[in-house]
C-alpha positions as CSV (number, residue, x, y, z in Angstrom):
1,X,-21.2,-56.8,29.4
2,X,-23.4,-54.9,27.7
3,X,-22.9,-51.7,29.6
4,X,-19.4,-51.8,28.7
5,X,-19.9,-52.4,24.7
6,X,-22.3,-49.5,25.0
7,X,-19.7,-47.0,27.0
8,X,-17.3,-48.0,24.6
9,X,-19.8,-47.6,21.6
10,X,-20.4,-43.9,22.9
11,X,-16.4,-43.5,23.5
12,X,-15.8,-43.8,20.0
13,X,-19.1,-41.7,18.7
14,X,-17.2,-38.6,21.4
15,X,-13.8,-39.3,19.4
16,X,-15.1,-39.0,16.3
17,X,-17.0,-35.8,17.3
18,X,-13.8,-34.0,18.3
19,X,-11.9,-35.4,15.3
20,X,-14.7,-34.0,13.1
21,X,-14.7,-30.4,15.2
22,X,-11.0,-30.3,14.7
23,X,-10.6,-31.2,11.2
24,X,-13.7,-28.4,10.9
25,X,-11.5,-25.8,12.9
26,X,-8.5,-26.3,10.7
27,X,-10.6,-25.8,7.1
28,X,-12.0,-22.8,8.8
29,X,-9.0,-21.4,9.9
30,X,-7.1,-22.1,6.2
31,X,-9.6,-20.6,4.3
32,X,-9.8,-17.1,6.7
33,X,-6.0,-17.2,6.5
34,X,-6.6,-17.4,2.5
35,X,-8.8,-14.7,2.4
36,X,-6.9,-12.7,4.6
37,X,-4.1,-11.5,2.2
38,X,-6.3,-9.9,-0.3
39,X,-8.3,-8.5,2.2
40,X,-5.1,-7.1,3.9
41,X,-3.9,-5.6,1.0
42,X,-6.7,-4.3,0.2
43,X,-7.2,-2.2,3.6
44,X,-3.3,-1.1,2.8
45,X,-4.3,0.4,-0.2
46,X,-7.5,2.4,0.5
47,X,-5.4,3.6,4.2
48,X,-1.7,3.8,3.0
49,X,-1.0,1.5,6.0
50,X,1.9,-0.1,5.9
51,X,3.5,1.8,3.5
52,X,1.6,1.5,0.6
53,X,1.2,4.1,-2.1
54,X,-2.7,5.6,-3.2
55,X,-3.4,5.3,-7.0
56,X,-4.8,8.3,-8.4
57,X,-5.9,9.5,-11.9
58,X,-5.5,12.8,-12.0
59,X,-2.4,15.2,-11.0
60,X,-1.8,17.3,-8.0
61,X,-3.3,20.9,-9.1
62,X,-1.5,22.2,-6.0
63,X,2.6,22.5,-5.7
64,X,4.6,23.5,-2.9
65,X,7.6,25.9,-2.6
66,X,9.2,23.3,-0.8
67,X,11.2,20.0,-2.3
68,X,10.9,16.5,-1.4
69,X,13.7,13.5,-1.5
70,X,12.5,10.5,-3.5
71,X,14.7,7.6,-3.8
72,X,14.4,4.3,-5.7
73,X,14.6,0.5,-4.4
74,X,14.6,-2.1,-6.7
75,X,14.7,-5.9,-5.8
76,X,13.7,-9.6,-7.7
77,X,12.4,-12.2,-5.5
78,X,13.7,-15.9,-5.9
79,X,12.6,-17.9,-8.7
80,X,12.3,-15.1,-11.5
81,X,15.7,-14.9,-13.5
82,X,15.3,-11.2,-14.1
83,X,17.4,-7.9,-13.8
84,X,15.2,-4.7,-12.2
85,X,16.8,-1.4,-11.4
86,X,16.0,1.9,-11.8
87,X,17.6,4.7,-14.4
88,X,17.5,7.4,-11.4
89,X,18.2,6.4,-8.1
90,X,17.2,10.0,-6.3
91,X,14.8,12.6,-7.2
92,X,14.2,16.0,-5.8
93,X,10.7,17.0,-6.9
94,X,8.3,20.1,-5.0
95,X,5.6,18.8,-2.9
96,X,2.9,18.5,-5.5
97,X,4.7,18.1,-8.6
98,X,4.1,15.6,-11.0
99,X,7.6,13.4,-11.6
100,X,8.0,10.0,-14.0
101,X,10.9,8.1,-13.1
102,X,11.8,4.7,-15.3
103,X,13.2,1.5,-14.7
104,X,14.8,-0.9,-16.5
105,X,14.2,-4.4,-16.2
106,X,15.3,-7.6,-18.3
107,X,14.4,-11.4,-18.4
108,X,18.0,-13.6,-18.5
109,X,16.3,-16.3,-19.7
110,X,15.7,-18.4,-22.7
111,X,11.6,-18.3,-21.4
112,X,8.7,-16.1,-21.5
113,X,8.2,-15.0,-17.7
114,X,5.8,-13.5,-15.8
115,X,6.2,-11.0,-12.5
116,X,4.0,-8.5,-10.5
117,X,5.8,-5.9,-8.8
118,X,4.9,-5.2,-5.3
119,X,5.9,-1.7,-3.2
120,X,5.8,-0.1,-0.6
121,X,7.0,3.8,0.7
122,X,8.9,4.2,4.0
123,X,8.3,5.8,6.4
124,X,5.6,4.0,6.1
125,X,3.0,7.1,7.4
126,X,3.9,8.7,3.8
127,X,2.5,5.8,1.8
128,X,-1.1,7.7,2.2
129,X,0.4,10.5,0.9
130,X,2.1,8.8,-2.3
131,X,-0.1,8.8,-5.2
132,X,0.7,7.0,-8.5
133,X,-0.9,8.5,-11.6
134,X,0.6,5.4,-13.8
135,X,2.8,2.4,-12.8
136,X,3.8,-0.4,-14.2
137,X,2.7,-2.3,-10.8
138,X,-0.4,-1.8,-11.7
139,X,-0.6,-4.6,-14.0
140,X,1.6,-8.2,-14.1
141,X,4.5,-7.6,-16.8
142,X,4.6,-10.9,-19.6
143,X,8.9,-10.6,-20.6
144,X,10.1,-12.7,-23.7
145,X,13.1,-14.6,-23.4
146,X,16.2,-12.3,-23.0
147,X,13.7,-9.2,-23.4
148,X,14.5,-5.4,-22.0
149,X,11.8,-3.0,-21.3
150,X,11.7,0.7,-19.8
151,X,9.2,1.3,-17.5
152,X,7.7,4.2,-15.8
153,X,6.4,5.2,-12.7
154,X,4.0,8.4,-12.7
155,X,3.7,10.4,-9.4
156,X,3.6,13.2,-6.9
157,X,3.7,13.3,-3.5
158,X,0.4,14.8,-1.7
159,X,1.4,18.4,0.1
160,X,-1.3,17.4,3.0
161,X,1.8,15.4,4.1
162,X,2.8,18.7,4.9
163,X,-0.4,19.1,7.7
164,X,-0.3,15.7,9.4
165,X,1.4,16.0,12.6
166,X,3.2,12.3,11.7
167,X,4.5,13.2,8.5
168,X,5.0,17.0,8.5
169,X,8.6,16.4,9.6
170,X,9.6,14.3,6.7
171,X,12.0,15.5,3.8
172,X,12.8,12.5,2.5
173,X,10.9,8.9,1.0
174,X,11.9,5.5,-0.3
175,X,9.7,3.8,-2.9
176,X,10.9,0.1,-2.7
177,X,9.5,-2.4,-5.4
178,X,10.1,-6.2,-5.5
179,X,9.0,-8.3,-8.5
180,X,7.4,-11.4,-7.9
181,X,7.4,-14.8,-10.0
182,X,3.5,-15.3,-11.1
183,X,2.0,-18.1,-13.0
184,X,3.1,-17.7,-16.9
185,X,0.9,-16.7,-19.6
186,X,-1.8,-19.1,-21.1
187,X,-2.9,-19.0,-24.4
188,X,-6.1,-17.6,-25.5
189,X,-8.9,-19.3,-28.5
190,X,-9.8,-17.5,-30.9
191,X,-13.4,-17.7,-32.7
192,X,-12.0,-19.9,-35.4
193,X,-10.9,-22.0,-33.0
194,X,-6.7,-21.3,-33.0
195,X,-4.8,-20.4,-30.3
196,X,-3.1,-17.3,-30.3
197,X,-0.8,-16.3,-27.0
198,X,-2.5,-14.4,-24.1
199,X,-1.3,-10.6,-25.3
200,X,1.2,-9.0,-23.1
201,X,0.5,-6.8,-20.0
202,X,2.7,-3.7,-19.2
């Protein structure tokens, strides 16, 4: 009788071993997947895998005899009552040449709203090649209730893409953006204790 109360003593201790190792295995595997999207994005923007663009500081001191077709992609994502477009849909610059293109966008509703625009270039082996000088990705955008902006985008496209066997082919890019709803702005304390709204990022 004993025997048995023992086995079934040890049964239970093996259970909750594999429950524990389980439960352990999922947390692990949640918090890799969590880390995994910043760490992902972060490898697309130092390669340009994937598509995405290199940000830069300084402009191309070299420029091509040869032009390049740039064309614009504008989308919202569900959940952020906004209008996005850009003011040209095509551009034509050299290879090398420094080009700002604008875009409009406008919140349609009676709310402050937040977004972060996310891009990408295709074909995707020209996003290494894509440098932004400014953008207005670079930061979240804070719109006031029925508020329009113009916004800018800064750039030139590398004329090493013009060397690599993969890209030396290619006349012709899309830079794609889609805004994304983030959390709204909080307010900030001042050192006299008020509270004064969080101030706007462009």
């Amino acid at each position: 009788m004993g025997e048995v109360t023992k086995s079934t003593k040890s049964g239970s201790r093996n259970n909750g071993l594999v429950v524990a190792m389980c439960l352990s295995f999922v947390i692990g595997m949640s918090a890799m997947c969590a880390a995994a999207v910043p760490l992902y994005r972060l490898f697309c923007q130092v390669t340009g895998f994937n598509g995405t663009t290199q940000r830069v500081d300084q402009v191309s001191n070299v420029i091509l005899d040869k032009s390049i077709q740039v064309s614009f992609d504008a989308n919202v994502a569900p959940g952020l009552p906004w209008d996005f477009k850009p003011l040209q849909k095509t551009v034509s610059p050299k290879i090398g040449e420094t080009v700002e293109v604008k875009f409009m966008i406008e919140n349609k509703s009676d709310k402050m709203e937040r977004g972060q625009a996310m891009f990408n270039v295709t074909p995707l082996e020209a996003g290494v090649y894509f440098n932004k000088v400014q953008c207005f990705c670079f930061n979240e955008t804070d719109l006031a209730p029925r508020e329009k902006r113009e916004m800018s985008v800064v750039f030139y496209v590398d004329p090493e893409i013009t060397k690599a066997v993969e890209t030396k082919t290619i006349n012709a890019l899309t830079l794609s953006y889609t805004y994304y709803p983030r959390e709204g702005a909080k307010p900030v304390a001042s050192n006299d204790g008020t509270v004064t709204p969080a101030e706007k990022k462009l």
